[in-house]
C-alpha positions in Angstrom: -35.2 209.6 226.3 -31.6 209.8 225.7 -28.8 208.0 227.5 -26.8 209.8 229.9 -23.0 208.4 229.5 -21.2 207.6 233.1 -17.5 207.4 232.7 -15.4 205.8 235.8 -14.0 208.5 237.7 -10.6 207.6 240.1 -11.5 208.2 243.6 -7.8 208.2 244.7 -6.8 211.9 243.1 -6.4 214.4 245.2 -9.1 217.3 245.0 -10.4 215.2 241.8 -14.1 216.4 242.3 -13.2 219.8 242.6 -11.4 219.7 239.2 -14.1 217.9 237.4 -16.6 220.6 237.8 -13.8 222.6 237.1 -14.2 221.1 233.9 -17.8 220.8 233.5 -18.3 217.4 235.0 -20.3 216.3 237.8 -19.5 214.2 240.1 -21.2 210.6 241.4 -21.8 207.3 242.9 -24.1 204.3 241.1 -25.0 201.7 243.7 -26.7 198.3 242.8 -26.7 194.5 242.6 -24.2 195.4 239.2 -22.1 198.3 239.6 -21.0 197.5 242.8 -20.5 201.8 243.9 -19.6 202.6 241.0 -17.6 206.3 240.7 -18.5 208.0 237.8 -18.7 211.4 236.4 -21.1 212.7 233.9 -21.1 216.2 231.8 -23.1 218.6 233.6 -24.6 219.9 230.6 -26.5 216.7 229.3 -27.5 216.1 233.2 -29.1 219.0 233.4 -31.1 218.6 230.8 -32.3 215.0 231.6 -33.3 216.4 234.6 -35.4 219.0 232.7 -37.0 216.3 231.8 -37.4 213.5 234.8 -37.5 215.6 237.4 -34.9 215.3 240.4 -36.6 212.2 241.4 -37.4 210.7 238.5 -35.4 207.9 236.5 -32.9 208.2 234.0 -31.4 206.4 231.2 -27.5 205.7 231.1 -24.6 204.0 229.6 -21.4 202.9 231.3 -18.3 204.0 229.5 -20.7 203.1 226.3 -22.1 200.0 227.5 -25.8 199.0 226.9 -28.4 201.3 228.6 -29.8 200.6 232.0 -32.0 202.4 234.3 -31.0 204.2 238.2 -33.5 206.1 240.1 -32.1 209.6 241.2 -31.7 208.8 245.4 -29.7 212.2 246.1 -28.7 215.1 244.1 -27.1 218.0 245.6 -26.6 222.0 244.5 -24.3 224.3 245.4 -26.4 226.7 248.0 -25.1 230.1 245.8 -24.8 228.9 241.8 -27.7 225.8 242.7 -25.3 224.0 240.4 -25.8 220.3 240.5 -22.2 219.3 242.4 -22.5 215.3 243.0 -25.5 212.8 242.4 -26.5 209.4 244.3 -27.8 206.9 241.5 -29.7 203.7 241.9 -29.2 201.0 239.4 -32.7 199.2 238.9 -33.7 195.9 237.2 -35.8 195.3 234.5 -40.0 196.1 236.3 -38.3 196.5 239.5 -40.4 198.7 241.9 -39.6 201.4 243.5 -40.5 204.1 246.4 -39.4 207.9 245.6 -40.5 211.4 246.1 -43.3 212.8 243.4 -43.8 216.8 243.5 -47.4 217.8 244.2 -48.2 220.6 241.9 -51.4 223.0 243.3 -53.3 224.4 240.2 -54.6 227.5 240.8 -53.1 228.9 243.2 -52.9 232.6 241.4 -56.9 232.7 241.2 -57.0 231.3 244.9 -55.1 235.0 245.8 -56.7 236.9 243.3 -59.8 236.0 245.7 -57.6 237.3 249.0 -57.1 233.8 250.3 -53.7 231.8 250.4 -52.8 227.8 250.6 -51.1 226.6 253.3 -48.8 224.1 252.3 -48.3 221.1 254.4 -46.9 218.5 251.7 -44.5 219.7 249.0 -44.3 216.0 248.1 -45.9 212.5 248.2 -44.0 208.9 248.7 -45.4 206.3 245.8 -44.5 203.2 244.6 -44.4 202.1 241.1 -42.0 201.1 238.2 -39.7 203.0 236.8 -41.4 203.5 233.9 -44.4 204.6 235.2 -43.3 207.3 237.9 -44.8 210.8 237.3 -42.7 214.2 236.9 -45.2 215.8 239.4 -49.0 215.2 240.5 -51.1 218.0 239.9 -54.0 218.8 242.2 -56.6 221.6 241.1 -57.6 223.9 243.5 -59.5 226.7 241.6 -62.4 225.9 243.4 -61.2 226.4 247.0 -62.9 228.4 249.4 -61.9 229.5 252.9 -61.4 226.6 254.8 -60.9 223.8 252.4 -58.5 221.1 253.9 -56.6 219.0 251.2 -55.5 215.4 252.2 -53.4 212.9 250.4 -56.8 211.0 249.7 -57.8 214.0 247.9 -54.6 213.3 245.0 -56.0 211.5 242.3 -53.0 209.1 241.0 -52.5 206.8 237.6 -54.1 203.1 238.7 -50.1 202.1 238.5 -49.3 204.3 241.1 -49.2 203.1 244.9 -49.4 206.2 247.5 -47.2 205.1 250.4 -48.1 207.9 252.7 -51.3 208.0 255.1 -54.1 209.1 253.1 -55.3 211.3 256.1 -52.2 213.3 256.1 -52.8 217.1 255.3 -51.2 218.6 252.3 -52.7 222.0 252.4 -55.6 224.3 253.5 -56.9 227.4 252.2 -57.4 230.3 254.8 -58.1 234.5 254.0 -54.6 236.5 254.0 -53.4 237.3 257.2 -52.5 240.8 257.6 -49.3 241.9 259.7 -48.4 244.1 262.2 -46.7 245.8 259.6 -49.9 246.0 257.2 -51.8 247.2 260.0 -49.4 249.8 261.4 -49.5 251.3 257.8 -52.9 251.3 257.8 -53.2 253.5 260.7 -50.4 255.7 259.6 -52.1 256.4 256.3 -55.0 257.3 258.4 -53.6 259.7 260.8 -51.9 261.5 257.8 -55.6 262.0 256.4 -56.3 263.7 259.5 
């Protein structure tokens, strides 16, 4: 995994964010025993594609103004609601086999075959709270539900995790369930309009 590079940004110019994505930069904050809030700004460019990579939850690698690498855990990263262009990230610095708690997508497997059959899933969960170190946090958690059938309820207990992996949330929490498609008013009122015209 490369290192991203965080250079100090100065907090005290006017409009400063603004003008660093301007410019292809995104803004941030590192928070942690070390940095002390650190304001940085990072190229947009090689963020994005460590992201690619981690996840927006994950961890990433990164150098201040060239230092040695460390370690932050992404705690906020927010898009631009038109572009979704990353506009300012929250890092957390973390020590060396230091836990931590964060968000881990849950990734349904066969969802397409699940319709093909005329049945959706209701999702409950998009995510699941674990603990773990850093270097063993997961991109996503795939659960496979090819096998679903009409009423199949999926709990947290249901995920199967690495043995490193902690699951913080209630194991009896719903995270989806599998009913026949619904049809609409709409679907129905065509229905009976395609009808009539046969008549």
């Amino acid at each position: 995994m490369n290192s991203l590079n965080l250079n100090k940004r100065e907090a005290n110019i006017p409009n400063n964010a603004k003008k660093l994505r301007r410019t292809g930069k995104v803004p941030g904050i590192l928070y942690g025993k070390n940095s002390k809030d650190f304001m940085f700004e990072v190229g947009e460019l090689d963020l994005c594609r460590e992201i690619s990579k981690t996840g927006e939850h994950g961890v990433l690698n990164f150098e201040l103004d060239g230092s040695s690498s460390h370690k932050a855990l992404i705690k906020d990263l927010q898009r631009d609601p038109v572009s979704h262009k990353i506009i300012h990230l929250d890092l957390e610095e973390l020590e060396q086999n230091q836990k931590i708690i964060s968000s881990v997508p849950i990734h349904y497997v066969g969802e397409n075959n699940l319709n093909k059959r005329g049945m959706v899933l209701q999702k409950e969960r998009g995510s699941i709270k674990v603990e773990c170190t850093a270097d063993t946090l997961p991109k996503h958690i795939d659960i496979n539900i090819n096998d679903s059938n009409n009423g199949y309820v999926y709990r947290v207990g249901d995920l199967e995790v690495a043995s490193e992996l902690s699951i913080i949330d209630d194991l009896e929490t719903v995270i989806a369930s599998v009913t026949y498609e619904r049809k609409t008013v709409s679907d129905d009122m065509e229905e009976i309009e395609e009808e009539n015209s046969h008549k």
